[in-house]
PyMOL Python script that loads the backbone (N, CA, C, O; Angstrom):
from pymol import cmd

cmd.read_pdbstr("""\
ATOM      1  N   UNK A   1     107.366  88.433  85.218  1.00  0.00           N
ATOM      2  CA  UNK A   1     106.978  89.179  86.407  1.00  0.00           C
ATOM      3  C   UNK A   1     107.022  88.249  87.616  1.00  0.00           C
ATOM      4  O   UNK A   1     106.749  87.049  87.565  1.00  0.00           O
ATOM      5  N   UNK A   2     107.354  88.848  88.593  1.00  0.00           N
ATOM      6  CA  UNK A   2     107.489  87.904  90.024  1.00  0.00           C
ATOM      7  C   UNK A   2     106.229  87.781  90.462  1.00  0.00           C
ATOM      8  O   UNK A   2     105.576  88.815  90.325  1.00  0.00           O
ATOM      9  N   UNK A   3     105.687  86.919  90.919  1.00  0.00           N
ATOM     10  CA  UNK A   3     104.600  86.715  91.538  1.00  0.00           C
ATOM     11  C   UNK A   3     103.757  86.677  92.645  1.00  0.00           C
ATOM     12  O   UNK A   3     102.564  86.922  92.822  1.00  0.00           O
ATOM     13  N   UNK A   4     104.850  86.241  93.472  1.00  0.00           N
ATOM     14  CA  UNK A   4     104.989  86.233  95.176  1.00  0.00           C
ATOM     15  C   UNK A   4     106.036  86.413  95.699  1.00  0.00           C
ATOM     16  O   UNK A   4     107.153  86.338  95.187  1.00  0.00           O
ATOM     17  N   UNK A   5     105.631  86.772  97.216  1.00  0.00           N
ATOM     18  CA  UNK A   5     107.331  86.518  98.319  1.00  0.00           C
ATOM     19  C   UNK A   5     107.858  85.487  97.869  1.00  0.00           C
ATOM     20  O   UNK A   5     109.065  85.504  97.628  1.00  0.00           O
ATOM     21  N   UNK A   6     107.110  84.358  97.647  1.00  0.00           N
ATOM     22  CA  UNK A   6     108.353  82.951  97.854  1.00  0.00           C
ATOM     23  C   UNK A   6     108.468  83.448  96.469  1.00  0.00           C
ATOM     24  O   UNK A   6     108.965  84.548  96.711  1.00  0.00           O
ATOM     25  N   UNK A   7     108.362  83.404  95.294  1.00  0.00           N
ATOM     26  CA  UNK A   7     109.356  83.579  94.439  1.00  0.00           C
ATOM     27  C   UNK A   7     110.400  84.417  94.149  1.00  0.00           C
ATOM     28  O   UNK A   7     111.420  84.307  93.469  1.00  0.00           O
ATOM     29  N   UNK A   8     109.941  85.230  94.780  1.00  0.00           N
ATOM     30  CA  UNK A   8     111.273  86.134  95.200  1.00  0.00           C
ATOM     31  C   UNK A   8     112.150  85.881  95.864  1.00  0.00           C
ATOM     32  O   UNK A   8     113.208  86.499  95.741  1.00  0.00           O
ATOM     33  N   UNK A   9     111.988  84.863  96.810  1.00  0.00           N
ATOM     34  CA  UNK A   9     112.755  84.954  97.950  1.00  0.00           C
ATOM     35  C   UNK A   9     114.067  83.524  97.412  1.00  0.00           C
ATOM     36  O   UNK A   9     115.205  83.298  97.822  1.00  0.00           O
ATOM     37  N   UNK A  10     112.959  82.631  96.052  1.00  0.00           N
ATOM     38  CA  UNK A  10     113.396  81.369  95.687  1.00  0.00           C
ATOM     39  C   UNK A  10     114.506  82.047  95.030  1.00  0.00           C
ATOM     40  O   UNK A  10     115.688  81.822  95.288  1.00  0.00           O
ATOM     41  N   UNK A  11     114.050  82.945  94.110  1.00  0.00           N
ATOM     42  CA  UNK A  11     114.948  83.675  92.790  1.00  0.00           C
ATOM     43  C   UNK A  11     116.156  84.366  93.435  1.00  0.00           C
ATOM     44  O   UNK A  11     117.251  84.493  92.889  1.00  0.00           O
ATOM     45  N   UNK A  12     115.772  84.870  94.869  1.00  0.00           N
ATOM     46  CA  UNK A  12     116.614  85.392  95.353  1.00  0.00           C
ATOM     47  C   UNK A  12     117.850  85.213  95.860  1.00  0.00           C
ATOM     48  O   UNK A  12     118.798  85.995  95.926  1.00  0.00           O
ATOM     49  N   UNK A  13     117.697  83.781  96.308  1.00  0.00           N
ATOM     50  CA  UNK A  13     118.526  82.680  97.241  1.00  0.00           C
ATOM     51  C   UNK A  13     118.993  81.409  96.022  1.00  0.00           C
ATOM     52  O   UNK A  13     119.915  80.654  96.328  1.00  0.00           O
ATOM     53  N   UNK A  14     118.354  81.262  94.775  1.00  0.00           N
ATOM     54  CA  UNK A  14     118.809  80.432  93.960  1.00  0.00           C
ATOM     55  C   UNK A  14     120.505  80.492  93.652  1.00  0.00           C
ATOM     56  O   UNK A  14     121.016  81.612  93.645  1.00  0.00           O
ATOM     57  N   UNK A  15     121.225  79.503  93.444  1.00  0.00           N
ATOM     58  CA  UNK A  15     122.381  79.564  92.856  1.00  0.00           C
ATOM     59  C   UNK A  15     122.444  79.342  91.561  1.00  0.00           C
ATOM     60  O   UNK A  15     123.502  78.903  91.111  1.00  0.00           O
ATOM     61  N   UNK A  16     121.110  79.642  90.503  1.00  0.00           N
ATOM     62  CA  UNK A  16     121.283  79.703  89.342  1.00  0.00           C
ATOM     63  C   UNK A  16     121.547  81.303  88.806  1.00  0.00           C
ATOM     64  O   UNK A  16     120.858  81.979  89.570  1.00  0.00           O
ATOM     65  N   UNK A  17     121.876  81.746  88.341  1.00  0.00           N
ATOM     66  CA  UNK A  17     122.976  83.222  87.787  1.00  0.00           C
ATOM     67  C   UNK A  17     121.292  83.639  86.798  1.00  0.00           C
ATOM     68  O   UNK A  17     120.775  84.752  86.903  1.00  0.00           O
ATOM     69  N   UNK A  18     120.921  82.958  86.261  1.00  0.00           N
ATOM     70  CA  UNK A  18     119.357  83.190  85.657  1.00  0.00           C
ATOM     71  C   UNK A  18     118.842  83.946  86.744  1.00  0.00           C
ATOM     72  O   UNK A  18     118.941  85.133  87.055  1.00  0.00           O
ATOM     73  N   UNK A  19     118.220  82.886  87.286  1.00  0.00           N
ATOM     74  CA  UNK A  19     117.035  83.181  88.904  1.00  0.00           C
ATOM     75  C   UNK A  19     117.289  84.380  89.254  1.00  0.00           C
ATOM     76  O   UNK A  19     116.466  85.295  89.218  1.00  0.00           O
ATOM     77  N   UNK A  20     118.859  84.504  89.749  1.00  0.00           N
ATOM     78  CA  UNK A  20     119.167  85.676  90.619  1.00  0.00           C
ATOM     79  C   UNK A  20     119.024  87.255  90.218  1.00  0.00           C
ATOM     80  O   UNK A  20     118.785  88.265  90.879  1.00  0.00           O
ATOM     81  N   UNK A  21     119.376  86.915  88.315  1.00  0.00           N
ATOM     82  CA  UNK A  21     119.006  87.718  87.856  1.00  0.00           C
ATOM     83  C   UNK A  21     117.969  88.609  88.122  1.00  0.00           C
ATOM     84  O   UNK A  21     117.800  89.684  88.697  1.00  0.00           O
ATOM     85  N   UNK A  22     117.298  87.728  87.461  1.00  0.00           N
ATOM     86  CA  UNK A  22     115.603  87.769  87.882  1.00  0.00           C
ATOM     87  C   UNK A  22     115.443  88.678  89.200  1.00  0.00           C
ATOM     88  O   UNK A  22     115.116  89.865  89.198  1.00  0.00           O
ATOM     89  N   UNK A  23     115.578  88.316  89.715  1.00  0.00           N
ATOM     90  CA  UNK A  23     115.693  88.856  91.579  1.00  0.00           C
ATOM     91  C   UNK A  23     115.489  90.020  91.468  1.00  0.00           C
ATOM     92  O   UNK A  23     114.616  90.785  91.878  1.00  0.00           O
ATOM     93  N   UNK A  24     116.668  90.143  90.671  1.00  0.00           N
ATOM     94  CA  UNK A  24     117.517  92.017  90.653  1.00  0.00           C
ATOM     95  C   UNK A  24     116.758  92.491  89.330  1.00  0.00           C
ATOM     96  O   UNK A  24     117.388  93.428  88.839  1.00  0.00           O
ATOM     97  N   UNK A  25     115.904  92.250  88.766  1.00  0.00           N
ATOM     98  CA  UNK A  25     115.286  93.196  87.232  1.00  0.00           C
ATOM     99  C   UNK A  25     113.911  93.099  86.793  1.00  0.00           C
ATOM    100  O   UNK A  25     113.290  93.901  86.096  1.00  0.00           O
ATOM    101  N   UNK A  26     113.364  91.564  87.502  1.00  0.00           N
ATOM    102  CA  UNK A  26     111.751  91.792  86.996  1.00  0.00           C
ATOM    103  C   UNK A  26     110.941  92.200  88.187  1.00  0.00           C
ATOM    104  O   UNK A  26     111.140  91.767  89.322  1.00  0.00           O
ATOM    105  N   UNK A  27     109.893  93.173  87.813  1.00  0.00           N
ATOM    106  CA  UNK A  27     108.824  93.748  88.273  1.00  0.00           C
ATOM    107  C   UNK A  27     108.055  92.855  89.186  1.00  0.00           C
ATOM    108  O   UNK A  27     108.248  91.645  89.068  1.00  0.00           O
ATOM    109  N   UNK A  28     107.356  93.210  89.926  1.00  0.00           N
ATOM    110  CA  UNK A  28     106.393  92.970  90.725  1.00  0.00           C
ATOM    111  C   UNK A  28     105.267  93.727  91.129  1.00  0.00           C
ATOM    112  O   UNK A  28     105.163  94.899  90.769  1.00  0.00           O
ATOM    113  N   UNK A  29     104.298  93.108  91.932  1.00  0.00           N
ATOM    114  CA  UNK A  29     103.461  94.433  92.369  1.00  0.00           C
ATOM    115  C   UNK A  29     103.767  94.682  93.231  1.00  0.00           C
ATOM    116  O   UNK A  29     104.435  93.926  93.937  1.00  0.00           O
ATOM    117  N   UNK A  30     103.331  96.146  93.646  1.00  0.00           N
ATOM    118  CA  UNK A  30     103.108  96.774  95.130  1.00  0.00           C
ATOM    119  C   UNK A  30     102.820  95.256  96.030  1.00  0.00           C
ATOM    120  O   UNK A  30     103.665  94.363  95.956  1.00  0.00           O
ATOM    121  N   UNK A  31     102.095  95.152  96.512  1.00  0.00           N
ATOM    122  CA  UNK A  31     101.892  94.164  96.970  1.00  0.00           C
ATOM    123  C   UNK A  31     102.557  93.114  97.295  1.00  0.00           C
ATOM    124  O   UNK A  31     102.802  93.006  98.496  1.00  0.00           O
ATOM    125  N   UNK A  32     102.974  92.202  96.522  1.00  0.00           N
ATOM    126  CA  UNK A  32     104.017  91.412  96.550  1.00  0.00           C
ATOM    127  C   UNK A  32     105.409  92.073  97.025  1.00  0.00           C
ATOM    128  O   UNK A  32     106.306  91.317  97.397  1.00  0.00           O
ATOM    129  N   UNK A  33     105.555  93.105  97.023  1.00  0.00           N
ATOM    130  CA  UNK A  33     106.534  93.695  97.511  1.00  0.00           C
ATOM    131  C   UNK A  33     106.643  93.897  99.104  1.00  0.00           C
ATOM    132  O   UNK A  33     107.594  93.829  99.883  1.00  0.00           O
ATOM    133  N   UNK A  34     105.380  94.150  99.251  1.00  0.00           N
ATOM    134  CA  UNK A  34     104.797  94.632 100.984  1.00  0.00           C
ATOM    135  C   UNK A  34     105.312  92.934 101.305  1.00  0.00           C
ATOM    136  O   UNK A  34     106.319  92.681 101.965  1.00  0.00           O
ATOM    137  N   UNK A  35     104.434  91.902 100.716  1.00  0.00           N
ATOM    138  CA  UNK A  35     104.019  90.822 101.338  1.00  0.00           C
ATOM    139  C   UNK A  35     106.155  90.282 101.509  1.00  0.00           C
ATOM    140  O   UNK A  35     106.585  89.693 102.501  1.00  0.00           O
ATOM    141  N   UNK A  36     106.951  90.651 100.435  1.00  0.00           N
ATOM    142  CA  UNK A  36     108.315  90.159 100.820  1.00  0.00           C
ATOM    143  C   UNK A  36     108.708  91.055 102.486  1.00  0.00           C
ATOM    144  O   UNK A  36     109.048  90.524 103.543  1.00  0.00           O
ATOM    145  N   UNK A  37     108.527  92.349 102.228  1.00  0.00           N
ATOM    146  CA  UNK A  37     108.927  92.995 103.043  1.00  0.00           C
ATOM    147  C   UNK A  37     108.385  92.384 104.592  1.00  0.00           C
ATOM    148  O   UNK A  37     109.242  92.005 105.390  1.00  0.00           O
ATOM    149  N   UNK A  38     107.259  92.331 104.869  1.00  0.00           N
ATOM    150  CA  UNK A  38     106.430  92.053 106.237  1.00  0.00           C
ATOM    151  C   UNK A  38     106.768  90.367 106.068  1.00  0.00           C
ATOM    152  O   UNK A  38     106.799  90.028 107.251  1.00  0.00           O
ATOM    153  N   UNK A  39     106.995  89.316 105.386  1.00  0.00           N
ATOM    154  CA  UNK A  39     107.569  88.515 105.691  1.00  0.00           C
ATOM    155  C   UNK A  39     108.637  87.762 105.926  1.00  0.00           C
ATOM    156  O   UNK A  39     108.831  86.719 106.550  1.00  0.00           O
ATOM    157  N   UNK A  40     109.386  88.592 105.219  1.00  0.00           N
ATOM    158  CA  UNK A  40     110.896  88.623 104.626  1.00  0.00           C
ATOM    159  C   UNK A  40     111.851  89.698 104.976  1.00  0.00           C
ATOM    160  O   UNK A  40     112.555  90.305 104.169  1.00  0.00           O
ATOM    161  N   UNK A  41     111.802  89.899 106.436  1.00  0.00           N
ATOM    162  CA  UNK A  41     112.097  91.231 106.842  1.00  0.00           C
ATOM    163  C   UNK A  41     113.977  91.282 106.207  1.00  0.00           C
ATOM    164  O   UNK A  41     114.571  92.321 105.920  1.00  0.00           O
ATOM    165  N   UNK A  42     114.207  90.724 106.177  1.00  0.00           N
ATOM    166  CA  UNK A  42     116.258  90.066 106.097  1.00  0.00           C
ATOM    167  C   UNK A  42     116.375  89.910 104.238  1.00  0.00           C
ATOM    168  O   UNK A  42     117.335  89.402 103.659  1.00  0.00           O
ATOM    169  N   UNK A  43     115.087  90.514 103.533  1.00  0.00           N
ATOM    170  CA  UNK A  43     115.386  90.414 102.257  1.00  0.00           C
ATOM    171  C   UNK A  43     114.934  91.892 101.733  1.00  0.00           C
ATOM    172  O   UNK A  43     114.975  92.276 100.564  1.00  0.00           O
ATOM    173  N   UNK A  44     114.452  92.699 102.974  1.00  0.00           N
ATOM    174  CA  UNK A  44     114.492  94.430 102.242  1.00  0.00           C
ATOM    175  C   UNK A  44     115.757  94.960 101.447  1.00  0.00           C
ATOM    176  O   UNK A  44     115.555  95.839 100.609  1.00  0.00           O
ATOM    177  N   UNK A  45     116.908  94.544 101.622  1.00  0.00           N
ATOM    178  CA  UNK A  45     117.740  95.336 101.098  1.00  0.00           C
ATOM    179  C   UNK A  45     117.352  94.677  99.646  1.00  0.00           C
ATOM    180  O   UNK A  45     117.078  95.483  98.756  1.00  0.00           O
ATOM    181  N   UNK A  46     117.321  93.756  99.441  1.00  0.00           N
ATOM    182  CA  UNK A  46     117.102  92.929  98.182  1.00  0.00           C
ATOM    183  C   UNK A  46     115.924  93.256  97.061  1.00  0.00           C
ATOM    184  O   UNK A  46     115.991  93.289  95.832  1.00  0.00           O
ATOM    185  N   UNK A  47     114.743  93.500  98.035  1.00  0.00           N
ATOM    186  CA  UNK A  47     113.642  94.414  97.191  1.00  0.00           C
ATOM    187  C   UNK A  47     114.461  95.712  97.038  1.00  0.00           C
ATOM    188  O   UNK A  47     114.807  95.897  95.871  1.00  0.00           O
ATOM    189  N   UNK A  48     114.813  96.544  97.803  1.00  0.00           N
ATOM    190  CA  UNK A  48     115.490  98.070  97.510  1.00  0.00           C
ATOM    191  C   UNK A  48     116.489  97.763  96.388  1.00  0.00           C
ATOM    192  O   UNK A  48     116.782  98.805  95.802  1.00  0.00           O
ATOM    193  N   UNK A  49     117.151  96.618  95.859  1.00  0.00           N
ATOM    194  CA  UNK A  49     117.921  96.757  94.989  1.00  0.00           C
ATOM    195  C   UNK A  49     117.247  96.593  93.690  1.00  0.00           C
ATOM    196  O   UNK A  49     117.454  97.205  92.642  1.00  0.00           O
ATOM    197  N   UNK A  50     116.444  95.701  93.938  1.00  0.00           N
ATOM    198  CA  UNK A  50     115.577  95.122  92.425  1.00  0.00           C
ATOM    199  C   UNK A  50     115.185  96.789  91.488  1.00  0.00           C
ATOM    200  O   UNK A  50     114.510  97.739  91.883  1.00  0.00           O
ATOM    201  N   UNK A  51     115.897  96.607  90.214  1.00  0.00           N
ATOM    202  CA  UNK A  51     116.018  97.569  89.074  1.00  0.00           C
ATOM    203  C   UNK A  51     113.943  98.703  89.057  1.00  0.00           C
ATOM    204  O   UNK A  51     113.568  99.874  88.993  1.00  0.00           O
ATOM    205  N   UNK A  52     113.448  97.623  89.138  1.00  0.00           N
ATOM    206  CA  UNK A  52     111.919  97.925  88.912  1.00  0.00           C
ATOM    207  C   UNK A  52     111.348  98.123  90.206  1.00  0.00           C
ATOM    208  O   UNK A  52     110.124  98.121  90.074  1.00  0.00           O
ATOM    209  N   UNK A  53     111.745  98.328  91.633  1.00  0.00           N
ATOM    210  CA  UNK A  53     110.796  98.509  92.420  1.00  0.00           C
ATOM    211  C   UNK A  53     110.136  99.708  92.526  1.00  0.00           C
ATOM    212  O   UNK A  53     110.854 100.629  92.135  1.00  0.00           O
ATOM    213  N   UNK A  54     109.070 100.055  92.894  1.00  0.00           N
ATOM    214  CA  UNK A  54     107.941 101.436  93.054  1.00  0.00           C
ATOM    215  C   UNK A  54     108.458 102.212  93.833  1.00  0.00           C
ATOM    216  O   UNK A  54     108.935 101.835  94.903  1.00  0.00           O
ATOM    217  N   UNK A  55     108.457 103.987  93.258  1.00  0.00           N
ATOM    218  CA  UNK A  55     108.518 104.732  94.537  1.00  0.00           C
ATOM    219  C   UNK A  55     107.620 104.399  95.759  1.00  0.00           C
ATOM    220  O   UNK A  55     107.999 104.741  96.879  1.00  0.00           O
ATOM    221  N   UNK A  56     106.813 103.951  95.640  1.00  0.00           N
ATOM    222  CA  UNK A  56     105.902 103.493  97.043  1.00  0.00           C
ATOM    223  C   UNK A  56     106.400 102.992  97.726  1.00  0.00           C
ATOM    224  O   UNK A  56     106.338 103.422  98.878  1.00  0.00           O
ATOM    225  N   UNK A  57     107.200 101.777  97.446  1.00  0.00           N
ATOM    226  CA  UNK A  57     107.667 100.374  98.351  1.00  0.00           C
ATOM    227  C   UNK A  57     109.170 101.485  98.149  1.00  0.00           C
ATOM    228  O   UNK A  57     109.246 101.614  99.371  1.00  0.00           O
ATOM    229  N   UNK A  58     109.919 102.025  97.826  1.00  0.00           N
ATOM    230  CA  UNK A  58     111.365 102.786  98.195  1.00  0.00           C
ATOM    231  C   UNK A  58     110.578 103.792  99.236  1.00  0.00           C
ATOM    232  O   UNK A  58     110.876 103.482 100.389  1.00  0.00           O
ATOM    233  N   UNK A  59     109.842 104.685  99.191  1.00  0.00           N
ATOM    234  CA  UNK A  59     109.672 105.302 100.380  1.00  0.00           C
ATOM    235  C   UNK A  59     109.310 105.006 101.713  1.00  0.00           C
ATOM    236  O   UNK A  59     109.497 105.582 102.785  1.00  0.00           O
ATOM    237  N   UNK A  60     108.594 103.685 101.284  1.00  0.00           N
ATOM    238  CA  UNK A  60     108.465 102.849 103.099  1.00  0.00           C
ATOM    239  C   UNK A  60     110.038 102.423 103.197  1.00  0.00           C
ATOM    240  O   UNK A  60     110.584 102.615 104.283  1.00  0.00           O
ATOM    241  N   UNK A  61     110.634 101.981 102.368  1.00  0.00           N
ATOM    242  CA  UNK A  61     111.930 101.632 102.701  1.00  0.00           C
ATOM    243  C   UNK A  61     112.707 102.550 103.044  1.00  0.00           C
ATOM    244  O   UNK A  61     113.581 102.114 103.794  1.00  0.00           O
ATOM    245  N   UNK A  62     112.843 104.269 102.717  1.00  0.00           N
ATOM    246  CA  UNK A  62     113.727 105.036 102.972  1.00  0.00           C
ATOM    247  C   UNK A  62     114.188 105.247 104.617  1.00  0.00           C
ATOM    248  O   UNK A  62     115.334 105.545 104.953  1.00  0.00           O
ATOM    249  N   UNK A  63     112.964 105.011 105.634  1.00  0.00           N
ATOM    250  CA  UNK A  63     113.775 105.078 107.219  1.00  0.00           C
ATOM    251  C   UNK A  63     113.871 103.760 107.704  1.00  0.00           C
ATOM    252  O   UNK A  63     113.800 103.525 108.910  1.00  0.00           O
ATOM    253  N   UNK A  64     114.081 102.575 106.555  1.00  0.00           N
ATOM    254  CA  UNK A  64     114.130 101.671 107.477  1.00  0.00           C
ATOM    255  C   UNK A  64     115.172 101.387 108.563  1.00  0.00           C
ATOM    256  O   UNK A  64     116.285 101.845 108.300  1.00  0.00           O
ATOM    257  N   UNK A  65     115.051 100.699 109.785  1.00  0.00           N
ATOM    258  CA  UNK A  65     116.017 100.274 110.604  1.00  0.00           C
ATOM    259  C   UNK A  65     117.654  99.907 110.538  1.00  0.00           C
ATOM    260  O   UNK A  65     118.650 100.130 111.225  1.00  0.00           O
ATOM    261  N   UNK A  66     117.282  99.122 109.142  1.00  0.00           N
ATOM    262  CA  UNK A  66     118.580  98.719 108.389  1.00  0.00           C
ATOM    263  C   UNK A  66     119.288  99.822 107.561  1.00  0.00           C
ATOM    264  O   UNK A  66     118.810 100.211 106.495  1.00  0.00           O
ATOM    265  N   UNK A  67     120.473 100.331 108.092  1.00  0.00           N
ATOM    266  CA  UNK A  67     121.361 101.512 107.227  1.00  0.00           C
ATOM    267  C   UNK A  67     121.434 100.535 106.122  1.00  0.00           C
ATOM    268  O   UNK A  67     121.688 101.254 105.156  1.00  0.00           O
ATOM    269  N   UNK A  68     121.388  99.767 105.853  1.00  0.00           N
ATOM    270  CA  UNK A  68     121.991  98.745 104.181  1.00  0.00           C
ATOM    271  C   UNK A  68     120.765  98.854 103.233  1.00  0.00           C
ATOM    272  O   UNK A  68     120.582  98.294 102.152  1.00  0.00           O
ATOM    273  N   UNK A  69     120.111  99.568 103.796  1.00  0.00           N
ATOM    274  CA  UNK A  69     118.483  99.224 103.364  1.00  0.00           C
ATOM    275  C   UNK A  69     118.146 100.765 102.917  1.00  0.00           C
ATOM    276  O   UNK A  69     117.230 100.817 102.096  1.00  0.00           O
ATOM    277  N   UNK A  70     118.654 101.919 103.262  1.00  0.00           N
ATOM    278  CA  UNK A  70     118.514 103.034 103.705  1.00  0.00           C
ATOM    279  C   UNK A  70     119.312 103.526 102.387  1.00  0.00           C
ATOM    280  O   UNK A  70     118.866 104.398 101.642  1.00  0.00           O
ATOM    281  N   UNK A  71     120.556 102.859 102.186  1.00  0.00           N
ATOM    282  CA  UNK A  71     121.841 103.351 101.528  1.00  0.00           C
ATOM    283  C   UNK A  71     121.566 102.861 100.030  1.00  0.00           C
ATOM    284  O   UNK A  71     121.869 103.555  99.059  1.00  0.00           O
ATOM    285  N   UNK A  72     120.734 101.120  99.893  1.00  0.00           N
ATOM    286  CA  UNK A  72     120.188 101.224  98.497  1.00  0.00           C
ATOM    287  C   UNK A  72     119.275 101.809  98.435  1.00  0.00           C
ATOM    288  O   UNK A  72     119.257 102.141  97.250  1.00  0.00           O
ATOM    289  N   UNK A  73     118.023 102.407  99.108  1.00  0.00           N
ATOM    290  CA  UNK A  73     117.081 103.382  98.357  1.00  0.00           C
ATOM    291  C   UNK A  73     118.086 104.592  97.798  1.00  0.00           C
ATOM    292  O   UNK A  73     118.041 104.857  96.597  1.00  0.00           O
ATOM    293  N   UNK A  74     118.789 105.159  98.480  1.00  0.00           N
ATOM    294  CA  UNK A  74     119.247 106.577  97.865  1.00  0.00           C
ATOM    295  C   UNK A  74     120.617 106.235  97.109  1.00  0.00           C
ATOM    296  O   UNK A  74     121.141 107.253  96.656  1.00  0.00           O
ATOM    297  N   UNK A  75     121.104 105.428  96.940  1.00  0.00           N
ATOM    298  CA  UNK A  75     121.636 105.002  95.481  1.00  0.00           C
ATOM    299  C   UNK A  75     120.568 104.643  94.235  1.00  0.00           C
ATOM    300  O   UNK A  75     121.125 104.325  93.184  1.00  0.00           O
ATOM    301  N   UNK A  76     119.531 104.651  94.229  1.00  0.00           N
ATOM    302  CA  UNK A  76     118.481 104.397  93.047  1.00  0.00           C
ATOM    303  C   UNK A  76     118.450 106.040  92.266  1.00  0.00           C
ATOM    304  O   UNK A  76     118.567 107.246  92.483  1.00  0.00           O
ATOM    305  N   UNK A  77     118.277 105.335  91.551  1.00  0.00           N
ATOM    306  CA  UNK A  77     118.225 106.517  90.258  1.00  0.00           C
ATOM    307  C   UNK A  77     116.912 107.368  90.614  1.00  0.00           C
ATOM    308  O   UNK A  77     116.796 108.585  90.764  1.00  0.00           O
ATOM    309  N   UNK A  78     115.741 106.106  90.722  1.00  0.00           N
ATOM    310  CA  UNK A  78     114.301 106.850  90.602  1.00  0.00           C
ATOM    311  C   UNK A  78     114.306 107.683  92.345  1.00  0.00           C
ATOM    312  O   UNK A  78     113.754 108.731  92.677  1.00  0.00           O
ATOM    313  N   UNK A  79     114.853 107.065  92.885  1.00  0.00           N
ATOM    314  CA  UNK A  79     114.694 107.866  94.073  1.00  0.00           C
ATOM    315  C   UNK A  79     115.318 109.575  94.032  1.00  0.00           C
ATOM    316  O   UNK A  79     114.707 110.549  94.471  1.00  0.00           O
ATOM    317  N   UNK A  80     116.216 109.585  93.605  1.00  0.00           N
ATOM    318  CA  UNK A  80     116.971 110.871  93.085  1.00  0.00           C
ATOM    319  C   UNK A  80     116.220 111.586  92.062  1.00  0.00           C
ATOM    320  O   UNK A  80     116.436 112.797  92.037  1.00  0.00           O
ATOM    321  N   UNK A  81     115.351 111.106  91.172  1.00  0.00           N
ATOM    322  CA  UNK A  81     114.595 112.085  90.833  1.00  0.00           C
ATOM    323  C   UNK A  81     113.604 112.404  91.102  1.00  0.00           C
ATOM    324  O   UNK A  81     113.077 113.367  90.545  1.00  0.00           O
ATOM    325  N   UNK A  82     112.813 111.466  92.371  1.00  0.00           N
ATOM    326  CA  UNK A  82     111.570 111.880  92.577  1.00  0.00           C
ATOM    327  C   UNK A  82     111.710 112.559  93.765  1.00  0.00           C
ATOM    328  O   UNK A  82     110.695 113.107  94.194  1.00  0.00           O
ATOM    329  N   UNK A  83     113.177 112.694  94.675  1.00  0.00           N
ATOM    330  CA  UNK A  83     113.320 113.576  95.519  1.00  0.00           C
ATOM    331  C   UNK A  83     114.886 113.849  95.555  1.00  0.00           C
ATOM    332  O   UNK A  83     115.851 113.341  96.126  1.00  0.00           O
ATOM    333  N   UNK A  84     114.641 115.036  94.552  1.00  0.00           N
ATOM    334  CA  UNK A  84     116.147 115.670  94.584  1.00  0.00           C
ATOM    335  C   UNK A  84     116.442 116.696  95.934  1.00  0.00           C
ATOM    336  O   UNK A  84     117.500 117.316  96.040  1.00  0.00           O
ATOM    337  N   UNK A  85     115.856 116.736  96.470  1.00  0.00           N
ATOM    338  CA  UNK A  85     116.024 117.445  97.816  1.00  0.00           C
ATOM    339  C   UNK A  85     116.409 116.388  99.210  1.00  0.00           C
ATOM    340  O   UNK A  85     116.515 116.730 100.388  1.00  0.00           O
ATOM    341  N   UNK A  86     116.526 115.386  98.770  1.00  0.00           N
ATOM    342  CA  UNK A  86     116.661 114.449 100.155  1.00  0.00           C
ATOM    343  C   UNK A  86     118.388 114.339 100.106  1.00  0.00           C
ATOM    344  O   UNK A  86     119.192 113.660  99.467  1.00  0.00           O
ATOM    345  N   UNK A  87     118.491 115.659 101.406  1.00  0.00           N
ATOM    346  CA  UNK A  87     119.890 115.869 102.143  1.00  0.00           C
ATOM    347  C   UNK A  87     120.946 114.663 102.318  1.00  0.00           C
ATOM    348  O   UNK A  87     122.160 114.602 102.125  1.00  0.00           O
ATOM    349  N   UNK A  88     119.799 113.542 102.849  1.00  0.00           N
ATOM    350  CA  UNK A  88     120.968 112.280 102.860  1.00  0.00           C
ATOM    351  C   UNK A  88     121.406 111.918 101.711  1.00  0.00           C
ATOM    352  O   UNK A  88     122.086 110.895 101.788  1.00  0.00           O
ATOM    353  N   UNK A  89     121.281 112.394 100.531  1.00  0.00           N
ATOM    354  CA  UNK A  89     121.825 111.783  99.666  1.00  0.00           C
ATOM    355  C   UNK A  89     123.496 111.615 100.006  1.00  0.00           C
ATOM    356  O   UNK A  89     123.868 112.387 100.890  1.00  0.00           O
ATOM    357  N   UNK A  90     124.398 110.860  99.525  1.00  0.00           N
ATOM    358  CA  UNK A  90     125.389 110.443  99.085  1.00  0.00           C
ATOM    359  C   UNK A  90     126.159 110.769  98.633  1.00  0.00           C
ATOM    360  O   UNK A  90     127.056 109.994  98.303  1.00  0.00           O
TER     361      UNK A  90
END
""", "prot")
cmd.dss("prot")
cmd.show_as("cartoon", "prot")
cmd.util.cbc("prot")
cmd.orient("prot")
């Protein structure tokens, strides 16, 4: 499980093929998610990609500023089923 922003942000930016993994598939909390997001504003698309993130932290992400950010929430699977009515879909 990820623990913090900086490890996310380490795992994220690592050039080990492990780490990065990591990045993209283990869980976190709510929280730690907020704390990447509000500090790590240039690594939202990166939480929106990670396999395990919360509908919570995808729905603050769904109007974000960033279309790149916007375009991985509604490519997620869980987002499509927890709102099969969202027009922007793809």
């Amino acid at each position: 499980m990820i623990e913090s922003a900086d490890e996310f942000v380490r795992l994220r930016t690592s050039d080990d093929p492990a780490e990065f993994r990591r990045a993209a598939h283990e869980p976190a909390g709510v929280d730690t998610w907020l704390e990447v997001i509000d500090r790590f504003p240039e690594m939202r698309v990166w939480v929106a990609h990670n396999k395990t993130v919360p509908l919570a932290v995808l729905e603050l992400l769904r109007h974000d500023a960033d279309e790149r950010v916007q375009r991985m929430v509604l490519e997620k699977r869980s987002w499509a089923r927890a709102h099969p009515d969202d027009t922007s879909r793809k």
